[in-house]
C-alpha positions in Angstrom: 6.5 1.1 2.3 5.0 0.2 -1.3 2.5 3.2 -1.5 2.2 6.3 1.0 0.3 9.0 -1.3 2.3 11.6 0.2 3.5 13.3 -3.2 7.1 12.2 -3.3 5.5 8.3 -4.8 5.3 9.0 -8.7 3.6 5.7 -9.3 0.5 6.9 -11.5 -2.7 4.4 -10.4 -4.6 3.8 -13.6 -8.6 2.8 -13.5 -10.0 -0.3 -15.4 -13.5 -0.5 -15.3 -16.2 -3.4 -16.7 -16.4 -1.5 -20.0 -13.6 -3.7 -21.3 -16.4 -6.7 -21.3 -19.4 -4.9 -21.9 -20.3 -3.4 -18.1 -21.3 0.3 -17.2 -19.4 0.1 -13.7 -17.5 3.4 -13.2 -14.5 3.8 -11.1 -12.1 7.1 -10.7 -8.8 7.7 -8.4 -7.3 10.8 -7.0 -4.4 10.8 -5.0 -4.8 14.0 -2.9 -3.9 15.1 0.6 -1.8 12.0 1.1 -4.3 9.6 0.2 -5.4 7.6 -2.4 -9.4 7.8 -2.9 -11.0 5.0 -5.6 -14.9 6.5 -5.7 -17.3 5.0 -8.6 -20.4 3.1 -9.0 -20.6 -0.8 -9.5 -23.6 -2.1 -12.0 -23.5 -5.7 -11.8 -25.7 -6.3 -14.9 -23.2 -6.9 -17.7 -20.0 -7.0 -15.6 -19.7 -5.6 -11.8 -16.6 -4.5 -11.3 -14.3 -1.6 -11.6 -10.2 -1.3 -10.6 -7.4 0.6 -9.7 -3.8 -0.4 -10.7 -0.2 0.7 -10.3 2.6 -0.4 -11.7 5.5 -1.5 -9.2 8.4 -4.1 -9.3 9.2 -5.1 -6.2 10.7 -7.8 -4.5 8.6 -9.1 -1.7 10.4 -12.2 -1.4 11.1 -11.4 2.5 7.8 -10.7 3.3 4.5 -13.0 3.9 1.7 -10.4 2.7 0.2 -6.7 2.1 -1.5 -4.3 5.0 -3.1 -1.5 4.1 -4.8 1.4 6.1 -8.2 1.8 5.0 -11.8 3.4 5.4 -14.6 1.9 3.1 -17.7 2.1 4.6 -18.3 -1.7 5.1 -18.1 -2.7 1.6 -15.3 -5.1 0.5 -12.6 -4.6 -1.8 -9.8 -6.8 -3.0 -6.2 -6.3 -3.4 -4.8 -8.1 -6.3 -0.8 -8.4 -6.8 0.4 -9.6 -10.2 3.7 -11.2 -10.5 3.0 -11.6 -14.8 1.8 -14.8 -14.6 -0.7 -15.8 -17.5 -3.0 -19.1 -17.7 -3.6 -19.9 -21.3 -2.9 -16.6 -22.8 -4.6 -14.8 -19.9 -3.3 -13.0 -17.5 -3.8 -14.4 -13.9 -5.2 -12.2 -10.8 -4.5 -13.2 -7.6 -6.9 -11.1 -5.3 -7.4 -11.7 -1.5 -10.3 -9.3 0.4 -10.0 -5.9 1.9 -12.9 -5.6 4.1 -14.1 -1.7 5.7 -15.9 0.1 7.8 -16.5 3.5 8.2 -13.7 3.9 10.4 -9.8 3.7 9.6 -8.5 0.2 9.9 -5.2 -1.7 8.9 -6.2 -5.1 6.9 -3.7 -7.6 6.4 -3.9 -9.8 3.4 -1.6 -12.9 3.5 0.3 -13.5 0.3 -0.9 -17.3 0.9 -4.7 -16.0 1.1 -4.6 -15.1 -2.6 -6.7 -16.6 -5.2 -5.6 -16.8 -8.4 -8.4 -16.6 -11.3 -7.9 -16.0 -15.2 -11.4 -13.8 -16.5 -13.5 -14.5 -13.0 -12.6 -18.7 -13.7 -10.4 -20.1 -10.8 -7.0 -21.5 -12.2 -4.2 -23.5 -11.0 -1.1 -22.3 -11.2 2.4 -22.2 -9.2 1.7 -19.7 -6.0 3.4 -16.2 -6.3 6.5 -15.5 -7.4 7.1 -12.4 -4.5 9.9 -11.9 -5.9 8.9 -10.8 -9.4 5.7 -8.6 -8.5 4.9 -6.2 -11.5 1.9 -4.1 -10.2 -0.2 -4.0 -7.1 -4.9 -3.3 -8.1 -7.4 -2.9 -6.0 -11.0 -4.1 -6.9 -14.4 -3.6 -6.0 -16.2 -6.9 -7.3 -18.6 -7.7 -4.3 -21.4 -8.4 -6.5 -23.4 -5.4 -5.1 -24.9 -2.2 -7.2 -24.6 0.9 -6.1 -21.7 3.8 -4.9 -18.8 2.7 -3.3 -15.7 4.8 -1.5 -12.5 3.4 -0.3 -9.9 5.8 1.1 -6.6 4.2 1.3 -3.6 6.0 3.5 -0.5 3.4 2.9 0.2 0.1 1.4 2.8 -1.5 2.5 4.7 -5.4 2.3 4.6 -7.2 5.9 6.2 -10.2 8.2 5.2 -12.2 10.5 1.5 -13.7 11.4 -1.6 -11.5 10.3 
């Protein structure tokens, strides 16, 4: 188990919204109750996103991806694991999607789904290093406006087929 929100994880989640380029998207986090809850609004004019990140190294190395038990209301999030890479000075996100629905539901995203990017540009670069993973994010960059709510119960590494 990477995440369960159950008090005893002291893994603080920090927000990052599109401020840092110019956007008025707004994202907040509680972990409460045994959950982690991301709630905000996406504006898509000047940016569009808005994040939630923790730090954690980990060793996934024996593992082929990340499930997670969400609710989200049919909007689609994306997880986003970081092993540190960077791609000419920038650092790289490798994000794969979460999809929701109003009712709880464990998504699976493959470790060989992700898509690595550097500031929204695709980049090539070597595939994930599992075994050096610095910090698991979720995003909400579906290029809609409006209020968005994800309730996530646990994140957690996986084997086997998805």
């Amino acid at each position: 188990m990477l995440f369960t929100f159950d008090g005893t994880d002291p893994a603080p989640w920090n927000v990052e919204n599109d401020g840092v380029m110019g956007g008025r998207s707004q994202g907040f986090v509680e972990v409460t109750r045994g959950m982690l809850t991301f709630t905000g609004d996406v504006v898509t004019e000047g940016g569009g996103f808005t994040s939630v990140r923790a730090a954690r190294e980990v060793d996934l190395s024996a593992y082929d991806g990340i499930a997670l038990r969400v609710r989200g209301g049919g909007r689609t999030f994306e997880l986003d694991v970081d092993d540190g890479t960077r791609s000419r000075g920038r650092e790289v996100n490798r994000r794969g999607p979460i999809p929701t629905s109003d009712a709880w539901q464990v998504v699976r995203v493959p470790f060989d789904a992700l898509e690595a990017s550097a500031h929204g540009e695709s980049v090539n670069v070597d595939p994930l290093d599992r075994s050096a993973v610095e910090s698991i994010g979720i995003y909400i960059i579906d290029g809609k406006d409006g209020p968005f709510r994800l309730e996530v119960d646990w994140i957690r590494a996986y084997r086997g087929a998805a």
